[in-house]
N, C-alpha and C positions, 0 to 999 in steps of 0.2 A: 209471960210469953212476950217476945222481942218484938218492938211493933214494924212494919216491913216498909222502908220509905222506897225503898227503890225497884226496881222491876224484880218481880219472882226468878228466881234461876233453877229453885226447884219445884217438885208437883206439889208439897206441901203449905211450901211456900202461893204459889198459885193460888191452892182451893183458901188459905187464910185468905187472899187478895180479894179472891173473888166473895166468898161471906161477907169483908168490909165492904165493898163496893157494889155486890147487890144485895146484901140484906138474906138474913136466914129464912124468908118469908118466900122469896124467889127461889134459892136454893131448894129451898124445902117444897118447889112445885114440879121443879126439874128432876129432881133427883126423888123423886116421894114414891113409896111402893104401893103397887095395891096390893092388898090380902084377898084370897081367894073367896073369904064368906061375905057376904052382903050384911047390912045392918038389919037389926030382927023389926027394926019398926019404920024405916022409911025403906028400904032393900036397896039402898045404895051402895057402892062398893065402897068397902071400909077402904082408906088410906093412911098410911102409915108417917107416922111424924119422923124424918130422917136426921133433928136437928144431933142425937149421941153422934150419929155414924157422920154427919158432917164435919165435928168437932173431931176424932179422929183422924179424919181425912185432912184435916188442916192444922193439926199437932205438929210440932217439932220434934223428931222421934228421940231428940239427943234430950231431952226433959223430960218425957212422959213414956209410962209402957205400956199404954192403950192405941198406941197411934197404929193403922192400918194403913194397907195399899189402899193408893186412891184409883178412880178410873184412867189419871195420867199417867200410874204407874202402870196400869195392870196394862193400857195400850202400848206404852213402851216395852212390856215385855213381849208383847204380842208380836211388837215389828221385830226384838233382838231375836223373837224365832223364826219370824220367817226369811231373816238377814242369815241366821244359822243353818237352813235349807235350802237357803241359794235364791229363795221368793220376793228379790229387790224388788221387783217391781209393784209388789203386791203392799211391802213396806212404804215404798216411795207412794204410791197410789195417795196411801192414809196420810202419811205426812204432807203431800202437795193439796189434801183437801182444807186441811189447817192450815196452811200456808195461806190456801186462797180466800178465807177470812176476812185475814187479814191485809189482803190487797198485795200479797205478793205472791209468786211461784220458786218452785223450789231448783235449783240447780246445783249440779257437783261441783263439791271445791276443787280440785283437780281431777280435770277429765286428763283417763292416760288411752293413748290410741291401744290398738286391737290389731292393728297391719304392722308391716313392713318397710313400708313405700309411701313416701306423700301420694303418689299415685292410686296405689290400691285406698291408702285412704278416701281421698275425694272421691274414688267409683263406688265406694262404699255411700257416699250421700245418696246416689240414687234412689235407689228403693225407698230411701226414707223420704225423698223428695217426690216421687210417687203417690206412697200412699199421701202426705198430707194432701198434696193438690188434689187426688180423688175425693177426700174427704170433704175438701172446700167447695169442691163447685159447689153451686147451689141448688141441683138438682139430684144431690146425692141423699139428699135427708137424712144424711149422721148428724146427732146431733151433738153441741158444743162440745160438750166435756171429752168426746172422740176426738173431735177438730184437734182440740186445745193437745191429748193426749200426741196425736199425731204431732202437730208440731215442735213438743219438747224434744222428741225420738230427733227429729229434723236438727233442731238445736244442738243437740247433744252431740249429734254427729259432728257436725261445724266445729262444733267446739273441738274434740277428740282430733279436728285437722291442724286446728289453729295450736292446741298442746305439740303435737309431732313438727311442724312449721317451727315452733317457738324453741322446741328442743335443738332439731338440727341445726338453726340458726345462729342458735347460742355456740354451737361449734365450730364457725365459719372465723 
């Protein structure tokens, strides 16, 4: 197996990173299942050792024909359906959670407007300027993760003016 010097690009690649760098011991507590029957002499829940199912998980599928979906696959497909239903936001949700991990937020590579008019654009911020400042006061008790939701919608709009601004611009 290829040893991986540089950032994972795929899930496979990932879960081998992640096995080198925390140890099948950690893996194996995160990822560990319990079995339904307790032990017949201390009654503790048996726990299941997940080191096979980790080792598939972080196979290279082009070498081995034991390798499985991993949890990264199986949420990737999760968001390709609800991107297939039309449930972006519900996709974006999960990816901006991961995103925030790791100390960033998630944003469209090209936002394209939704109007006509630079005009009807920018009237379009309202409402989203709106809701976030409701959410912000301090005496609203939404808490962050609203706030925060609130203000990317806000963003995102901006943005969607400054794409339409950049287009017509480039025509002048």
């Amino acid at each position: 197996m290829p040893d991986i010097e540089t950032t994972p690009i795929t899930s496979w690649q990932f879960f081998l990173a992640c096995k080198r760098a925390l140890g099948m011991g950690v893996m194996n507590k995160i990822y560990a299942g319990v079995k339904a029957r307790k032990c017949p002499h201390c009654k503790e829940p048996i726990t299941e050792d997940r080191t096979r199912q980790l080792n598939r998980w972080s196979a290279d599928p082009r070498y081995t024909a034991s390798s499985q979906p991993n949890p990264l696959d199986r949420l990737l497909d999760l968001e390709d359906r609800l991107m297939d239903l039309g449930k972006e936001e519900i996709a974006r949700g999960a990816v901006d959670l991961q995103a925030r991990v790791v100390g960033c937020v998630l944003r469209e590579l090209s936002p394209t407007s939704d109007k006509k008019t630079i005009a009807e654009e920018l009237l379009d911020n309202i409402p989203a300027l709106a809701a976030y400042t409701e959410a912000a006061r301090e005496d609203s008790g939404q808490p962050l993760a609203v706030i925060r939701e609130k203000a990317q919608v806000l963003i995102r709009e901006i943005e969607e003016d400054l794409a339409m601004i950049e287009q017509q611009r480039g025509k002048e």
